[in-house]
MIDOSE-1310 file (N, C-alpha, C; in nm, 2 decimals, decimal comma, always signed):
residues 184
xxxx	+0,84/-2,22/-0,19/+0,80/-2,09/-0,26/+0,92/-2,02/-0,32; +0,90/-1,96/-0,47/+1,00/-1,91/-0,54/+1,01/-1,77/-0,47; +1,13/-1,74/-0,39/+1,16/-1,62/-0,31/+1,17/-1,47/-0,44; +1,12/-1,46/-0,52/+1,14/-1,39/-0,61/+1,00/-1,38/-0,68
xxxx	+0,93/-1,46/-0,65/+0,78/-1,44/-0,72/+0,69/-1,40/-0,60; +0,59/-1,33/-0,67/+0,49/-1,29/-0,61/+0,37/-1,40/-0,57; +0,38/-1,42/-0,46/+0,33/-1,59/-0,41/+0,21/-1,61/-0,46; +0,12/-1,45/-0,39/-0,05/-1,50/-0,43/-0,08/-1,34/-0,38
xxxx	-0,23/-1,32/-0,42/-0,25/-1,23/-0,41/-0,31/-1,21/-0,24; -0,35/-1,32/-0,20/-0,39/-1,33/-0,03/-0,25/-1,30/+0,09; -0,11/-1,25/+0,01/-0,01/-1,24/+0,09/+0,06/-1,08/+0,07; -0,02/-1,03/-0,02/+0,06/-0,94/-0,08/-0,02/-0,76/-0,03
xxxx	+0,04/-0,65/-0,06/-0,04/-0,54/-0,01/+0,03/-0,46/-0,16; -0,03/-0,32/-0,15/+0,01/-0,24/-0,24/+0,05/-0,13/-0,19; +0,11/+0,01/-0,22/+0,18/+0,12/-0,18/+0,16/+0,22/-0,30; +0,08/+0,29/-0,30/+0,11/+0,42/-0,43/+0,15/+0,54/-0,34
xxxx	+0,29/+0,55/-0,37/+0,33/+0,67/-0,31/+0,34/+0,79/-0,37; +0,26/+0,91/-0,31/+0,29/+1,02/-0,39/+0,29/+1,06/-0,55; +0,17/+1,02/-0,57/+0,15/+1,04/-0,71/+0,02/+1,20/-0,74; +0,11/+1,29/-0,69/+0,01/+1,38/-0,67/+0,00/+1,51/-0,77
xxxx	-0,05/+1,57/-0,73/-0,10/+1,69/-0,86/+0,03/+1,78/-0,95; +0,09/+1,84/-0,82/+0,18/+1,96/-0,87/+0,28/+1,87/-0,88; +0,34/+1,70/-0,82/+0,45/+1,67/-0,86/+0,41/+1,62/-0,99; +0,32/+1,56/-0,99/+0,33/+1,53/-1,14/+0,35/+1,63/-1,24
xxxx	+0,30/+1,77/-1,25/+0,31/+1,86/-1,33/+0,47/+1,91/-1,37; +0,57/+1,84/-1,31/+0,69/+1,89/-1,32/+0,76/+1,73/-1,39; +0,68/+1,64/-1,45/+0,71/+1,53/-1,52/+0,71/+1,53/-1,65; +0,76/+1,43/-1,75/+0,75/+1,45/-1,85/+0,64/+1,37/-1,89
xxxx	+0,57/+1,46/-1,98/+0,40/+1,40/-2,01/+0,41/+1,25/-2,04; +0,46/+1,22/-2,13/+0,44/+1,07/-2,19/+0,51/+1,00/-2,10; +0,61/+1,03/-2,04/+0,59/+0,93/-1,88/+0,51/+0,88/-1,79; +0,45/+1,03/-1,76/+0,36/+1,03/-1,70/+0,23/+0,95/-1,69
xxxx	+0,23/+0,96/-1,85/+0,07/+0,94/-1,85/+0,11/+0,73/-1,88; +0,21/+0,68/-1,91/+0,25/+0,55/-1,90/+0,24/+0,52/-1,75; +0,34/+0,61/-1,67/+0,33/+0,54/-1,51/+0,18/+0,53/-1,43; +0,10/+0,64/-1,38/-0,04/+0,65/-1,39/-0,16/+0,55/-1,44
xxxx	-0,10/+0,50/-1,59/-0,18/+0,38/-1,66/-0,18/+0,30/-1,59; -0,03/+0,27/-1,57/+0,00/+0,16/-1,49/-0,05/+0,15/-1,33; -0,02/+0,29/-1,26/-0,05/+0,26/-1,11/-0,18/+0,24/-1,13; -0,31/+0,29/-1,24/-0,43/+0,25/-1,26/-0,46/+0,09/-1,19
xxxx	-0,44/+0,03/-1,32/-0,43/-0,08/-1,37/-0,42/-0,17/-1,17; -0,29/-0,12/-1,18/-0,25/-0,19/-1,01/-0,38/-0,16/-0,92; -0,41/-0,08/-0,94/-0,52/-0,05/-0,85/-0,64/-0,08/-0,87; -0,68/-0,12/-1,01/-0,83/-0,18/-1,01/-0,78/-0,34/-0,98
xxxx	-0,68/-0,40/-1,03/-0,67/-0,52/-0,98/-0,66/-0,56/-0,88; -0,61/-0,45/-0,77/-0,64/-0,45/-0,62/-0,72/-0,48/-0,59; -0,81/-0,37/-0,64/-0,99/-0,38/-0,57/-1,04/-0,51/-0,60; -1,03/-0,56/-0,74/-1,11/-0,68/-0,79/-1,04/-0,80/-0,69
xxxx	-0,91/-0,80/-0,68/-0,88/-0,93/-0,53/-0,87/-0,88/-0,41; -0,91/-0,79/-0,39/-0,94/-0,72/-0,23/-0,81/-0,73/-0,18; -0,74/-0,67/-0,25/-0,59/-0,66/-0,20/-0,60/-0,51/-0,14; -0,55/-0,48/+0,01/-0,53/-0,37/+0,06/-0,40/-0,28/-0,02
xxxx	-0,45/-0,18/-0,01/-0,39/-0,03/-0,07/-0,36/+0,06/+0,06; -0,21/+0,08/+0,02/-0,23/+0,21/+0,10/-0,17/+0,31/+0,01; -0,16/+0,44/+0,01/-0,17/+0,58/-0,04/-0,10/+0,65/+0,07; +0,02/+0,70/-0,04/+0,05/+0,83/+0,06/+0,09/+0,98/+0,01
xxxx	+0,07/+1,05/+0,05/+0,10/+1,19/-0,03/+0,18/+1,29/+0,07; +0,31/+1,32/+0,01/+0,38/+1,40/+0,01/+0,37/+1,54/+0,09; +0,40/+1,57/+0,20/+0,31/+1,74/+0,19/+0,22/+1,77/+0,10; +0,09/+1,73/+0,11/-0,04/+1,75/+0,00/-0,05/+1,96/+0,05
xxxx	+0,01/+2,02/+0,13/-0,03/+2,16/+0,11/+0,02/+2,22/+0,00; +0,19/+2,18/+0,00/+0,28/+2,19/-0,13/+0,25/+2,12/-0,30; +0,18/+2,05/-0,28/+0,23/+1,92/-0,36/+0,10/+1,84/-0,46; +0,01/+1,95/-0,35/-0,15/+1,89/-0,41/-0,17/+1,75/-0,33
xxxx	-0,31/+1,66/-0,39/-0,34/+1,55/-0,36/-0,34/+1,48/-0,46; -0,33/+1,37/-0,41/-0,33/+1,22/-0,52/-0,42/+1,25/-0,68; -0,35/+1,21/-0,79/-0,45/+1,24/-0,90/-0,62/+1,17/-0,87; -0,69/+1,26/-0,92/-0,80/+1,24/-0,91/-0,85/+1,11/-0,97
xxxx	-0,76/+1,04/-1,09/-0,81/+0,94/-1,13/-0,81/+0,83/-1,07; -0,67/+0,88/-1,04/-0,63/+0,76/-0,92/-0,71/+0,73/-0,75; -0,72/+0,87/-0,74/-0,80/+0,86/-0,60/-0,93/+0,81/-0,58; -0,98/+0,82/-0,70/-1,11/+0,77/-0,75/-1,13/+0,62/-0,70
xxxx	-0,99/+0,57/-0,67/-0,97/+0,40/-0,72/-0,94/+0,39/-0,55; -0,94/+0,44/-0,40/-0,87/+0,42/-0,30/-1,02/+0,44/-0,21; -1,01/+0,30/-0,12/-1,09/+0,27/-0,07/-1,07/+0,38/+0,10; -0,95/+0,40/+0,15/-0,93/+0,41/+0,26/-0,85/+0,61/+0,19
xxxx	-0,88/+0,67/+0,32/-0,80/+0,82/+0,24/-0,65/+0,83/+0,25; -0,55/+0,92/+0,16/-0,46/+0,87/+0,17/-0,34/+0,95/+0,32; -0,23/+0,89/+0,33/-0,19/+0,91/+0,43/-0,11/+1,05/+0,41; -0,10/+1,17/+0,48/-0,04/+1,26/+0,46/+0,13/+1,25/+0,54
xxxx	+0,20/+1,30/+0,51/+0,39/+1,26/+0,54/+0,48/+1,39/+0,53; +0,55/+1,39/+0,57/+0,66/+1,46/+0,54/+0,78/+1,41/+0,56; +0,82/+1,26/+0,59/+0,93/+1,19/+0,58/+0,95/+1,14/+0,43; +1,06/+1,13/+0,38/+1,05/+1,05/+0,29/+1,06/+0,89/+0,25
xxxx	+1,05/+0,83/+0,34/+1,05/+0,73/+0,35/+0,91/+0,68/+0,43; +0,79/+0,58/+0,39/+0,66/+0,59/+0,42/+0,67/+0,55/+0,54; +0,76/+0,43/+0,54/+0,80/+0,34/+0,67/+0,84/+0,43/+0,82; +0,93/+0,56/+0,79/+0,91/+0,70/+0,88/+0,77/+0,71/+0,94
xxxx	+0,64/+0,68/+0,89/+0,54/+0,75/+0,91/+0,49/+0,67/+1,01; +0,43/+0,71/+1,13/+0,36/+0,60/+1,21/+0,24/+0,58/+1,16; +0,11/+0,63/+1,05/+0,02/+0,59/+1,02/+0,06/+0,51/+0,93; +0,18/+0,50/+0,85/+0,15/+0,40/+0,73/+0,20/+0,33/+0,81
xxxx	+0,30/+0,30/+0,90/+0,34/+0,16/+0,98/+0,23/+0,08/+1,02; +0,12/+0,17/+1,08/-0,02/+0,17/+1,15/-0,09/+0,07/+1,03; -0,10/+0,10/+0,89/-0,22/+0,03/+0,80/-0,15/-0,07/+0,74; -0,03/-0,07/+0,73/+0,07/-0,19/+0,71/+0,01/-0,32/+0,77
xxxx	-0,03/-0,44/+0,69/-0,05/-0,53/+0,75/+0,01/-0,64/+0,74; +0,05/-0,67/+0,87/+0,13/-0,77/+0,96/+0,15/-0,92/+0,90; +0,01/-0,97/+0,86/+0,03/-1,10/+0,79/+0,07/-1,09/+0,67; +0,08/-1,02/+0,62/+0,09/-0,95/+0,41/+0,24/-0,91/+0,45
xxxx	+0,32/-1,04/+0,36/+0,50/-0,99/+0,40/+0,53/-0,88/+0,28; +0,47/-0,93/+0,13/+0,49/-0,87/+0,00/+0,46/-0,77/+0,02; +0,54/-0,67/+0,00/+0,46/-0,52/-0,03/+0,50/-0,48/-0,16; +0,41/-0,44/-0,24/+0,43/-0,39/-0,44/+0,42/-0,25/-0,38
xxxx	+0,53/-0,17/-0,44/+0,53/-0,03/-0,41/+0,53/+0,01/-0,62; +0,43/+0,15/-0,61/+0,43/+0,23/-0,72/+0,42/+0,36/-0,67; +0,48/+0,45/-0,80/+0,47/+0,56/-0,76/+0,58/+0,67/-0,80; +0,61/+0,78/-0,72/+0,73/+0,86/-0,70/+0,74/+0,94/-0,60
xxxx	+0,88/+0,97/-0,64/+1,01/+1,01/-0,70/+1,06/+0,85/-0,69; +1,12/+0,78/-0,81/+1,17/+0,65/-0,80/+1,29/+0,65/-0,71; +1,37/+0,77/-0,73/+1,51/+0,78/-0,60/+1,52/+0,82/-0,52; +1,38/+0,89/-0,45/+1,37/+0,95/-0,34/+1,26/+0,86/-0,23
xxxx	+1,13/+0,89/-0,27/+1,07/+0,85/-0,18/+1,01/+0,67/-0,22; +1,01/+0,64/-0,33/+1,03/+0,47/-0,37/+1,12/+0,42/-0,29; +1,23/+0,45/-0,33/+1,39/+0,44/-0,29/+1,39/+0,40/-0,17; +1,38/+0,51/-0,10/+1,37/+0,51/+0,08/+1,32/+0,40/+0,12
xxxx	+1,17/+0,41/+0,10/+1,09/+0,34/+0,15/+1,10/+0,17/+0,11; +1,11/+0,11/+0,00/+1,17/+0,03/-0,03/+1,27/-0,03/+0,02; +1,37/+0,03/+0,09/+1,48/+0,00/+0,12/+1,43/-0,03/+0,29; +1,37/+0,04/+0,35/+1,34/+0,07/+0,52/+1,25/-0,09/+0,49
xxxx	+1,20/-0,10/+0,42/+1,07/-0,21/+0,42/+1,14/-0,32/+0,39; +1,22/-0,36/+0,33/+1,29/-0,45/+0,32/+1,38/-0,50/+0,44; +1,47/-0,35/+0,53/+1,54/-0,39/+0,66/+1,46/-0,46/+0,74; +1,27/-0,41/+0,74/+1,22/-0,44/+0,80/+1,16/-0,57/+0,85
xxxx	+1,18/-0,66/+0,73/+1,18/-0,77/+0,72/+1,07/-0,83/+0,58; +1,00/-0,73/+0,51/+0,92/-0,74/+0,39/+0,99/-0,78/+0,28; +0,90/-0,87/+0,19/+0,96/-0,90/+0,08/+0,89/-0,75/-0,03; +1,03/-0,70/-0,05/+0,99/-0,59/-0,17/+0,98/-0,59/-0,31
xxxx	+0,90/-0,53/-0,40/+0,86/-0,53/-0,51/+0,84/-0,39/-0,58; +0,94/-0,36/-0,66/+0,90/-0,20/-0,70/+0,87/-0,25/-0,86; +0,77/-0,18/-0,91/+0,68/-0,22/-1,06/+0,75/-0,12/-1,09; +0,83/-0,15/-1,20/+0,93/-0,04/-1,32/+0,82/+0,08/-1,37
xxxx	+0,74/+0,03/-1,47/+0,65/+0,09/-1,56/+0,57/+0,18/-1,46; +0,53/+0,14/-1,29/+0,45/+0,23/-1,26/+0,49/+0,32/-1,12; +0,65/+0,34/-1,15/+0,72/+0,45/-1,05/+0,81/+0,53/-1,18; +0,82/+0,62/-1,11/+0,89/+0,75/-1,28/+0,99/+0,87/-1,17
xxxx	+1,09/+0,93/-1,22/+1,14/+1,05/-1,11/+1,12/+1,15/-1,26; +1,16/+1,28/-1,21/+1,18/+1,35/-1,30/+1,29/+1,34/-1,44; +1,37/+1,32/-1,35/+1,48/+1,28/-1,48/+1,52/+1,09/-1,50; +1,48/+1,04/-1,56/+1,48/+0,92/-1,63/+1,61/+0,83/-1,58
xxxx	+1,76/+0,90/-1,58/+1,84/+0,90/-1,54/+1,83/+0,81/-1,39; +1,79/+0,93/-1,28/+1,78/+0,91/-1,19/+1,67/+0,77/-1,12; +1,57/+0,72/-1,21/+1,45/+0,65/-1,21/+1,59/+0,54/-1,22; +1,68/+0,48/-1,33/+1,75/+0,42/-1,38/+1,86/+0,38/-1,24
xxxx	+1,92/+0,46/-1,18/+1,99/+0,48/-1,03/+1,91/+0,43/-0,96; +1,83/+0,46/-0,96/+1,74/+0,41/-0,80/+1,68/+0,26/-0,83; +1,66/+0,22/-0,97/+1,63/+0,09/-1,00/+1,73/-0,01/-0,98; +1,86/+0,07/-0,98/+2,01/-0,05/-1,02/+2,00/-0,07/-0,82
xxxx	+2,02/+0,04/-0,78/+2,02/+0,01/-0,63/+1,94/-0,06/-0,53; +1,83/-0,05/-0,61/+1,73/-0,18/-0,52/+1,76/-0,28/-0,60; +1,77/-0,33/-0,70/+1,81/-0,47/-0,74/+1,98/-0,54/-0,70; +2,04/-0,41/-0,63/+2,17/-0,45/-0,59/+2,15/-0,44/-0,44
xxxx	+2,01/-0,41/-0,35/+1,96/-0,41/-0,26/+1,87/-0,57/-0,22; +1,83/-0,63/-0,32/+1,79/-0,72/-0,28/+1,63/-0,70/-0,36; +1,59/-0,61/-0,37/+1,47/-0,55/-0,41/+1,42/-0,61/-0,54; +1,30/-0,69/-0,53/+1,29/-0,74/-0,66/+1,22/-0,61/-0,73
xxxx	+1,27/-0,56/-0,84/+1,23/-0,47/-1,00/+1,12/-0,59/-1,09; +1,01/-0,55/-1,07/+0,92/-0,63/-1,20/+0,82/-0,53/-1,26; +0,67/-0,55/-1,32/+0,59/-0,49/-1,41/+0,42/-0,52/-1,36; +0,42/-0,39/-1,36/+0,24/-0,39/-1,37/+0,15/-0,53/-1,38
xxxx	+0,21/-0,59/-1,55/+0,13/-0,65/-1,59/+0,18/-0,79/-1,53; +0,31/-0,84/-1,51/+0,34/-0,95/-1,41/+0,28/-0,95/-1,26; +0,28/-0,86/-1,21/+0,21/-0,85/-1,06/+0,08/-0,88/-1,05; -0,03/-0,81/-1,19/-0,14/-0,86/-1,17/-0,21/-1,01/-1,22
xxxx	-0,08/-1,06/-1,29/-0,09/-1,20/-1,31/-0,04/-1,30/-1,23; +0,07/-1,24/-1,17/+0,08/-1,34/-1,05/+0,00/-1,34/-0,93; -0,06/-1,24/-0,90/-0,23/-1,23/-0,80/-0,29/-1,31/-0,86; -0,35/-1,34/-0,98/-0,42/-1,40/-1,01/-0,39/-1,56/-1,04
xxxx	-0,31/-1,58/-1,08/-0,25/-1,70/-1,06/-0,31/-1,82/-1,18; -0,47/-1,81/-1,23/-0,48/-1,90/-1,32/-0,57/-1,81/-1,42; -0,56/-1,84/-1,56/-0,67/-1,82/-1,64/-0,79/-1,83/-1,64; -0,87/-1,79/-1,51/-1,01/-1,86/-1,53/-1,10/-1,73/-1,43
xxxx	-1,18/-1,74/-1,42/-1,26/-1,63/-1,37/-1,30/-1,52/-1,40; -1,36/-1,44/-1,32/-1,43/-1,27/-1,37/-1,30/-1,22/-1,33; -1,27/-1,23/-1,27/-1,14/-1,15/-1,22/-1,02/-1,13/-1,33; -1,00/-1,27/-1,37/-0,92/-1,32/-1,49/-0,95/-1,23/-1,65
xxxx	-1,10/-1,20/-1,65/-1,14/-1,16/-1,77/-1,12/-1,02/-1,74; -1,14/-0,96/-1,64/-1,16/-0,80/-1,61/-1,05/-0,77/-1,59; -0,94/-0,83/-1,55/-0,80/-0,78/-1,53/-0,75/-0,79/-1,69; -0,76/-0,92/-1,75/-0,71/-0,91/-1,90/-0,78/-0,78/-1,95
xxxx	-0,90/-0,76/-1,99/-0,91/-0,63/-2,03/-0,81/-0,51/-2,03; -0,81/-0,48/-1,86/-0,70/-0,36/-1,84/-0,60/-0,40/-1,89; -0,53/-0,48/-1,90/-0,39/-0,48/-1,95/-0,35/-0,47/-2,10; -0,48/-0,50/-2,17/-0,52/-0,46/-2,35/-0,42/-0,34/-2,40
């Protein structure tokens, strides 16, 4: 197995952290609305290979809850936190599942709570995967810092649209045609 590729979609989980109302409102729009596409995207392809999701939101009293579009797309409710790092949290350690080593993380703050969490999941013995296009911080800068440090962490940096092709693995099926769609 290439220790750098995403094996299959039967080994792998997902992570949308903190993609919530009021922090988004302090983003820059056309970022925004790129990263979001993207966590989309991750997340219908989830559902179509029954790949587990987990969701976490930030102090949702401060912070709001998960965009609506996106919550639209989450099978299980999302986990509420105040650490910044998810792996802190005993419920997300809790829905973490044990045989699934890959964890694909999206989301934000890319240097804060990506960052963390990424890093703690990795000690922990997970192979990591943060999707560029669908984690964003405020300042661009900082997204750019936190990307150099997990790739100097060990952290594989890939894309939306590579993750949902390497779940899928061949050109053929409903799955195959409905994921190509989203990625149009």
């Amino acid at each position: 197995m290439n220790p750098t590729a995403i094996s299959e979609h039967g080994t792998s989980q997902l992570v949308l952290i903190d993609v919530q109302e009021k922090l988004c409102g302090v983003m820059e729009p056309a970022a925004l609305a790129e990263t979001v596409k993207h966590c989309g995207i991750l997340l219908q392809a989830a559902s179509l290979l029954e790949i587990p999701v987990i969701c976490t939101e930030q102090y949702p009293k401060g912070l709001g809850h998960t965009l609506p579009e996106l919550a639209a797309r989450l099978v299980q409710p999302a986990i509420e936190k105040t650490c910044f790092s998810c792996h802190d949290s005993a419920p997300f350690r809790a829905r973490l599942h044990g045989d699934r080593n890959q964890v694909i993380l999206a989301g934000m703050e890319a240097h804060i709570c990506v960052l963390q969490t990424a890093l703690q999941l990795s000690h922990a013995g997970k192979q990591v995967f943060v999707v560029e296009d669908a984690v964003m911080s405020r300042k661009p800068e900082h997204k750019a810092n936190a990307l150099a440090r997990l790739r100097q962490a060990g952290v594989i940096v890939t894309n939306a649209e590579s993750v949902v092709f390497e779940w899928l693995r061949v050109a053929e099926g409903d799955a195959f045609k409905q994921i190509s769609r989203l990625v149009r």
